[in-house]
C-alpha positions in Angstrom: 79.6 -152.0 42.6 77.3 -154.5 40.1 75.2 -152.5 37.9 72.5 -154.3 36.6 71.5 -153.9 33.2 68.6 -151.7 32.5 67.1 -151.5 29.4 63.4 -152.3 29.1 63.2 -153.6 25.5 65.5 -156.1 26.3 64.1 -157.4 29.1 61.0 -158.0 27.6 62.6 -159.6 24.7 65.2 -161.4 27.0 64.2 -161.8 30.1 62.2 -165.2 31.5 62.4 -167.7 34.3 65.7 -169.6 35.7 64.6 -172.8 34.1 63.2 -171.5 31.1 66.7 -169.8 29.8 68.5 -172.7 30.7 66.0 -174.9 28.8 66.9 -172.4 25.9 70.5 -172.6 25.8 70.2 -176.3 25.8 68.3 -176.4 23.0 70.6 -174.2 20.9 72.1 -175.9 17.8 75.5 -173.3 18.6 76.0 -175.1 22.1 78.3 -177.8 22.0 78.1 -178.2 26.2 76.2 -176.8 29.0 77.2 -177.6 32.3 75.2 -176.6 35.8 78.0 -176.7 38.3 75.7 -177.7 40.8 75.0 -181.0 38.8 78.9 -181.8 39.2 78.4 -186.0 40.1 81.3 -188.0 41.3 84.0 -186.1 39.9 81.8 -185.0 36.6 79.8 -182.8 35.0 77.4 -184.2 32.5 76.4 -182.3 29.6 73.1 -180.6 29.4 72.9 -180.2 25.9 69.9 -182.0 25.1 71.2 -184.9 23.5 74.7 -185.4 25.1 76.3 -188.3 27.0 79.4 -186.4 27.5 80.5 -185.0 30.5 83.9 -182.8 32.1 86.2 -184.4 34.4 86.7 -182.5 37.7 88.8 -182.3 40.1 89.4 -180.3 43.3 86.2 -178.3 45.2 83.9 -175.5 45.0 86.2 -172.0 44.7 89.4 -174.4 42.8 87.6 -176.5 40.5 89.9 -178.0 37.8 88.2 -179.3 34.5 89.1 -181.6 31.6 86.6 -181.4 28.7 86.3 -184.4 26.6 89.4 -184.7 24.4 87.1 -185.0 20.7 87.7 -183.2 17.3 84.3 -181.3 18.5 85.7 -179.7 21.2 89.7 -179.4 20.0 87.6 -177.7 17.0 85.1 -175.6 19.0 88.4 -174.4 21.0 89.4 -171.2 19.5 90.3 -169.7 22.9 92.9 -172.7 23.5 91.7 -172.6 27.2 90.7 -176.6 27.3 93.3 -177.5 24.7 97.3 -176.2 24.0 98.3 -174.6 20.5 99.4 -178.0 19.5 95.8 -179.7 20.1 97.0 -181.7 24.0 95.2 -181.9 26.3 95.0 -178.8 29.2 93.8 -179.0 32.7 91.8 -175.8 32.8 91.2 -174.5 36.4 88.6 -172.2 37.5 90.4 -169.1 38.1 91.2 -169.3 34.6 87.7 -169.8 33.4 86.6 -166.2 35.8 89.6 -164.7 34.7 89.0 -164.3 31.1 86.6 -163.2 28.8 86.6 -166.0 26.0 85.1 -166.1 22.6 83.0 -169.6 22.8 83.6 -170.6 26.4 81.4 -168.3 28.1 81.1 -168.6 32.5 78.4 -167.9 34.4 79.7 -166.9 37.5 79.2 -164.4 40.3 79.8 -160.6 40.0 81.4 -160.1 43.6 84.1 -162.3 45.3 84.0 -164.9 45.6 82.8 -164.7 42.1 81.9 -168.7 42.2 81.2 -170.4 38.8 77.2 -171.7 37.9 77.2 -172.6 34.7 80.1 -173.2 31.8 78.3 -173.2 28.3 81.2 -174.1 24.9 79.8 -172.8 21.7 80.5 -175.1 18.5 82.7 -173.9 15.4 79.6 -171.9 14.6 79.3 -168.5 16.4 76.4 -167.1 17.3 76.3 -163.7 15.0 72.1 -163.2 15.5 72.3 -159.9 18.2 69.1 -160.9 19.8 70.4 -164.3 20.7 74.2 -162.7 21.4 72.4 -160.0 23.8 70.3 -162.7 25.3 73.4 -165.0 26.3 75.3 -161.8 27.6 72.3 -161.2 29.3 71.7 -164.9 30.8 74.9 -165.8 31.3 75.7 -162.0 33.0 78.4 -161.9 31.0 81.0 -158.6 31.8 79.9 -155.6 29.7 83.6 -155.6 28.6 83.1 -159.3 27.2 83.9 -158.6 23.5 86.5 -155.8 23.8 84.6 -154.1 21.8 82.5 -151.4 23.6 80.9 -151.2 26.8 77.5 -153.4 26.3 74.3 -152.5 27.6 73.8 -156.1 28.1 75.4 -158.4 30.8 76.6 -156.7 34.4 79.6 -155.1 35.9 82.2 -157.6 38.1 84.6 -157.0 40.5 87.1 -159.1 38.9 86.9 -156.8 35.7 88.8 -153.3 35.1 87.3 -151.2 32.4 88.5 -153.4 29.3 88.0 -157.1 28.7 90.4 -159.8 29.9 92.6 -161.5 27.0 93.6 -164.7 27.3 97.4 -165.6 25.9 97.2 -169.7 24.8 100.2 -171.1 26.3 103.2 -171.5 24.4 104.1 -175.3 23.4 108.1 -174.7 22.9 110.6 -176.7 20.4 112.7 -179.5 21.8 115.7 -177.3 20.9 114.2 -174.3 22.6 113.6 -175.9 26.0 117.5 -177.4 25.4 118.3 -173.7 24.6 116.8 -172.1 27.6 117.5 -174.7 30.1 120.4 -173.5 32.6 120.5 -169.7 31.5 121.4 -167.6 34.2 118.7 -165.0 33.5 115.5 -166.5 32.0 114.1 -165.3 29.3 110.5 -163.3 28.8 107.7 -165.3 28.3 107.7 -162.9 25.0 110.9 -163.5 23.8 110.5 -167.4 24.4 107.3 -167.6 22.2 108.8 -165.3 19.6 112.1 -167.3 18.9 110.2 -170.1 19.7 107.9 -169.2 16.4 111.5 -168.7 14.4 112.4 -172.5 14.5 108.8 -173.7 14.1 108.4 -172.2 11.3 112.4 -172.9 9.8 111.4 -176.4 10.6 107.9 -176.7 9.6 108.9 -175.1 6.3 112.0 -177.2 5.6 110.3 -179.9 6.6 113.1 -181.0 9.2 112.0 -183.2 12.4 114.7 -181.5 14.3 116.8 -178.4 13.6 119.9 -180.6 13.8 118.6 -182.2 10.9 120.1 -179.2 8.5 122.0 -177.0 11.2 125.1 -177.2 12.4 125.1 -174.3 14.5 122.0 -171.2 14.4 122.6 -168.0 16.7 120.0 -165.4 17.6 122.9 -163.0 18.1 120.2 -160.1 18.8 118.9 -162.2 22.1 116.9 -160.7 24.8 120.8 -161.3 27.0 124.2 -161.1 26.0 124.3 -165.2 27.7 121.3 -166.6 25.3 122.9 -164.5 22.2 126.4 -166.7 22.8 124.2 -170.0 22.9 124.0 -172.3 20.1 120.4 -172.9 19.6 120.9 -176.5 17.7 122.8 -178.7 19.8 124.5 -178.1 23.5 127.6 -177.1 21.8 129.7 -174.1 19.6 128.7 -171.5 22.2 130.6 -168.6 21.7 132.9 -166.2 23.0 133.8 -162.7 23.3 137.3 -161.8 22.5 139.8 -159.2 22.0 141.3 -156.0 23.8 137.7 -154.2 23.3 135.1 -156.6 23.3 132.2 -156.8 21.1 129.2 -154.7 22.5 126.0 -156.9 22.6 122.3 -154.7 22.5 119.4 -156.0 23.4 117.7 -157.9 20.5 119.6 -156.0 18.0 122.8 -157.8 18.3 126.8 -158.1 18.3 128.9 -155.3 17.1 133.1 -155.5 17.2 135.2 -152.2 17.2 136.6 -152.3 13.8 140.0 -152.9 15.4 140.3 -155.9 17.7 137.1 -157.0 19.0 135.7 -160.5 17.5 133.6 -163.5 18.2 134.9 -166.8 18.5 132.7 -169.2 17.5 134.1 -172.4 18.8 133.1 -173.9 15.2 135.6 -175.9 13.2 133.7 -176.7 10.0 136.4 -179.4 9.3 136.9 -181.3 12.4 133.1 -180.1 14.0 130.8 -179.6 10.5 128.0 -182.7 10.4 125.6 -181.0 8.0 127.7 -178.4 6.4 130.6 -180.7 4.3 132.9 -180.2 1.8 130.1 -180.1 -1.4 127.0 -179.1 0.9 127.3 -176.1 3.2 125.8 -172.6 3.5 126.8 -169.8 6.0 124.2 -166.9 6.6 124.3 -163.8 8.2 122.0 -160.9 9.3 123.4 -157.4 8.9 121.8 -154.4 11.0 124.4 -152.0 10.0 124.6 -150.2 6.7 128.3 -149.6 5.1 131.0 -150.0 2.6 134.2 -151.4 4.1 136.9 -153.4 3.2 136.6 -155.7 6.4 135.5 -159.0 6.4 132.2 -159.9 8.5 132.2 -164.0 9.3 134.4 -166.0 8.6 137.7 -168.5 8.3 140.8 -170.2 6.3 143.6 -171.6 6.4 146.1 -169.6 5.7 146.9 -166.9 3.2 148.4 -169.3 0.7 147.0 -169.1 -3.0 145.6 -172.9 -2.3 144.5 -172.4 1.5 140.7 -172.9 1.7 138.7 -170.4 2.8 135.1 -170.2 4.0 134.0 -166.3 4.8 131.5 -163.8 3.8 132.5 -159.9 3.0 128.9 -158.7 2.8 129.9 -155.5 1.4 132.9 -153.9 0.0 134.2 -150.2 -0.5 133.1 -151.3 -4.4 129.7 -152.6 -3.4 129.8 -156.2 -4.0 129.2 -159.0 -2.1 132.2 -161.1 -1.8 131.4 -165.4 -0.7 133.8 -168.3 -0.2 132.5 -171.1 0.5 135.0 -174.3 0.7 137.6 -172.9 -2.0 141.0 -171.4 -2.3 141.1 -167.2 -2.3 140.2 -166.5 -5.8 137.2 -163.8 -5.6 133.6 -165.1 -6.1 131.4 -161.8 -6.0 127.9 -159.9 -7.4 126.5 -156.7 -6.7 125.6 -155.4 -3.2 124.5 -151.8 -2.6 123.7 -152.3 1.1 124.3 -154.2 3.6 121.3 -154.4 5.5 119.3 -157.8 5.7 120.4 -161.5 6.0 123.0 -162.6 3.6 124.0 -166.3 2.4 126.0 -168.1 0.7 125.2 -171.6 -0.3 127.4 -174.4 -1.7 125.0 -177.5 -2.9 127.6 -179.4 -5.4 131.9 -179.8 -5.9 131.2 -177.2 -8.4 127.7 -174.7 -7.3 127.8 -171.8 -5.0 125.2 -169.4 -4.5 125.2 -166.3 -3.4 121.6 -164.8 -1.8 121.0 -161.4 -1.0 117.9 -160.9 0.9 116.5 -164.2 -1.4 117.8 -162.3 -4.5 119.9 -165.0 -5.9 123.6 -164.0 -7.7 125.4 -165.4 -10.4 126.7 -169.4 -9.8 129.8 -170.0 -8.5 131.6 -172.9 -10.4 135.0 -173.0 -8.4 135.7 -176.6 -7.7 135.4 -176.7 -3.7 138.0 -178.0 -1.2 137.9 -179.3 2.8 136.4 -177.0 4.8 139.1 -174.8 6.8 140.3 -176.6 9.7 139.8 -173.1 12.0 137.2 -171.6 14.4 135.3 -169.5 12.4 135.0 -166.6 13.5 132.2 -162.9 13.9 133.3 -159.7 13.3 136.5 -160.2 12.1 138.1 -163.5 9.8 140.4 -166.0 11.7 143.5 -166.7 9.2 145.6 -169.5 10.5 144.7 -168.8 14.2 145.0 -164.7 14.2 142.1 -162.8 13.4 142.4 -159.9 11.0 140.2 -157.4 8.9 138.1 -156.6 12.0 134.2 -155.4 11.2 132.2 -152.7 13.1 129.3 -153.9 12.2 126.3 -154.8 14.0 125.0 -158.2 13.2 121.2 -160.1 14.7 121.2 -164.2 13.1 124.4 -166.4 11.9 124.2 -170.0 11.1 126.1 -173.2 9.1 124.2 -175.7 7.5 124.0 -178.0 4.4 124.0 -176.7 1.3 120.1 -175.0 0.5 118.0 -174.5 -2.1 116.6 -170.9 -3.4 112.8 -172.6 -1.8 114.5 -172.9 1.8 116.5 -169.7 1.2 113.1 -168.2 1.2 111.8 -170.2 4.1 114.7 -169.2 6.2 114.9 -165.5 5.7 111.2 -164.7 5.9 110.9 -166.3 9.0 114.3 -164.8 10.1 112.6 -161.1 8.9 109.5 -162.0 10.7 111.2 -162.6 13.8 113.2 -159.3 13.5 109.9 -157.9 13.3 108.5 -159.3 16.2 110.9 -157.5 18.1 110.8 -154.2 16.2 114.1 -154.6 14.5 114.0 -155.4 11.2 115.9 -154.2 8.3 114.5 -156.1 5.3 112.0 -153.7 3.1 
């Protein structure tokens, strides 16, 4: 049912002839383009604003018009809404069941209030808003805008629509994914969410943008989001179509939904077809990091990533015990088994360990940085590395229960992209209720 708006001091304040409104809105110095769809001209519809030579491009018919409006800093600008343009400023082709599908901030439709709801009029506000409530009232008014337009009460201003349920209709922007995340998700066997996509999507934006790295590949040799949406996408390497992992042991590791992989304790690992000697391209012999993100809080003697070459005094050895039964965090990093440890009271929270010279290693807890490492380094272990357990020579051993969401190699990194990397990490974790991090 439409309910027109009643409200007699509005309507003599508001209210006036078909042309004369239209002449108003024209007029306005907030209107960046008025369009009459009934002024659409081979294939375009001219702006209205007086003093415009612009115009949309349009395509299809009356009931699935598409539009393109002018590709210009003005309108990429005026776009707030990221209806006519993507996150990432290209070009969209809006159609017009979007445009009466939505209520939008500074693209505001005229269109009709029973099906088949056909647009009149499309009207883009410039990077100023209107904020005057005379002038706001008046375009809800004019325009018959829902009375669930703003979201923020039910207006007396504008008219009820049978496209509309009791609450206004949000637009989502459409996600413009990584190169590495279309790689990632191409060929899973279950897709993921649109969700999911956008939020670890955001994760390697924002590891990239803040490193300042063209390509993830650029610093990563491998980067798991072992606390996936599916057990498949948790296994995948998200840098490269390669070092996709395995499940192995008599009980294998139990995988929860955006939490991540946990082992038995006894003989369940992750294999994760890594060798850092024969395989590592960013992470070397003097520049390599491993980090990993703990869910689980203990103190055990077990270790939690990790390999080396055997349990010879000069076998090299590249694992992380993130906390012991005497609460310290235990890091190798390219070096034979003599103990390299600090202080850790829990074990919740990402944890890395970060070689950047023959003779630096780092340890970071949570982006608290430990005491330097000078052990001289050697080759990288010339094993899988291995989750959940350590792989000595081929055999795994000192098996971990713990549960555990992010685990990546990569060059050696600085305390800035230490930072960089484990808020966006946290902020991800977040995103899907799961973090750990205070």
């Amino acid at each position: 049912m439409i309910r027109p708006v009643v409200h007699s001091v509005a309507r003599s304040v508001l209210g006036g002839s078909s042309s004369s409104w239209k002449s108003y809105w024209k007029s306005q110095s907030e209107v960046l383009f008025f369009g009459e769809i009934s002024k659409i001209t081979d294939g375009k519809l001219y702006n209205q604003k007086i003093g415009s030579t612009d115009y949309f491009t349009v395509g299809g018919s009356a009931g699935s018009y598409t539009f393109q409006c002018p590709n210009t800093t003005q309108y990429i600008t005026a776009d707030t809404d990221f209806i006519w343009f993507k996150t990432d400023t290209t070009q969209r082709t809006t159609t017009e069941a979007e445009l009466i599908g939505y209520d939008f901030t500074r693209t505001i439709v005229k269109y009709g209030s029973v099906s088949p709801n056909s647009i009149e009029t499309i009207m883009i506000l410039s990077s100023t808003l209107i904020t005057n409530s005379v002038k706001e009232n008046k375009m809800r008014d004019n325009f018959k805008l829902s009375i669930w337009w703003d979201g923020i009460a039910c207006s007396d201003y504008g008219m009820t629509k049978d496209n509309r349920s009791a609450e206004r209709s949000v637009w989502t922007p459409e996600t413009i994914l990584e190169p590495e995340i279309l790689a990632y998700i191409s060929g899973l066997t279950t897709p993921l969410s649109d969700t999911q996509k956008t939020n670890i999507n955001n994760l390697v934006k924002t590891i990239k943008t803040g490193m300042s790295l063209t390509n993830l590949s650029d610093a990563f040799d491998t980067f798991h989001d072992i606390g996936g949406e599916t057990l498949e996408s948790s296994l995948k390497n998200i840098v490269k179509d390669a070092h996709h992992w395995t499940l192995e042991g008599a009980t294998l590791p139990i995988h929860t939904q955006y939490e991540g992989i946990a082992g038995d304790g006894i003989s369940g690992y992750v294999d994760e077809h890594y060798n850092p000697n024969t395989e590592g391209v960013r992470f070397t012999q003097n520049s390599g990091a491993i980090g990993i993100y703990s869910r689980t809080e203990s103190a055990v003697a077990k270790v939690d990533t990790g390999v080396r070459d055997g349990t010879g005094a000069n076998d090299s050895n590249l694992s992380l015990i993130i906390r012991n039964t005497v609460d310290t965090f235990v890091f190798k990093v390219n070096h034979v088994l003599v103990t390299n440890q600090i202080a850790s009271t829990s074990s919740l929270g990402l944890f890395i360990a970060s070689r950047t010279a023959h003779n630096i290693t780092k340890p970071y807890i949570n982006k608290v940085v430990g005491t330097t490492s000078a052990y001289e380094s050697t080759a990288p272990p010339s094993y899988n590395s291995y989750i959940c357990a350590r792989n000595t020579a081929n055999t795994a051993d000192t098996f971990s229960a713990r549960q555990y969401s992010i685990k990546f190699h990569s060059r050696g990194l600085t305390q800035a992209e230490v930072n960089i990397i484990t808020d966006a990490i946290e902020t991800y974790m977040d995103a899907k209720g799961k973090g750990v991090i205070a």
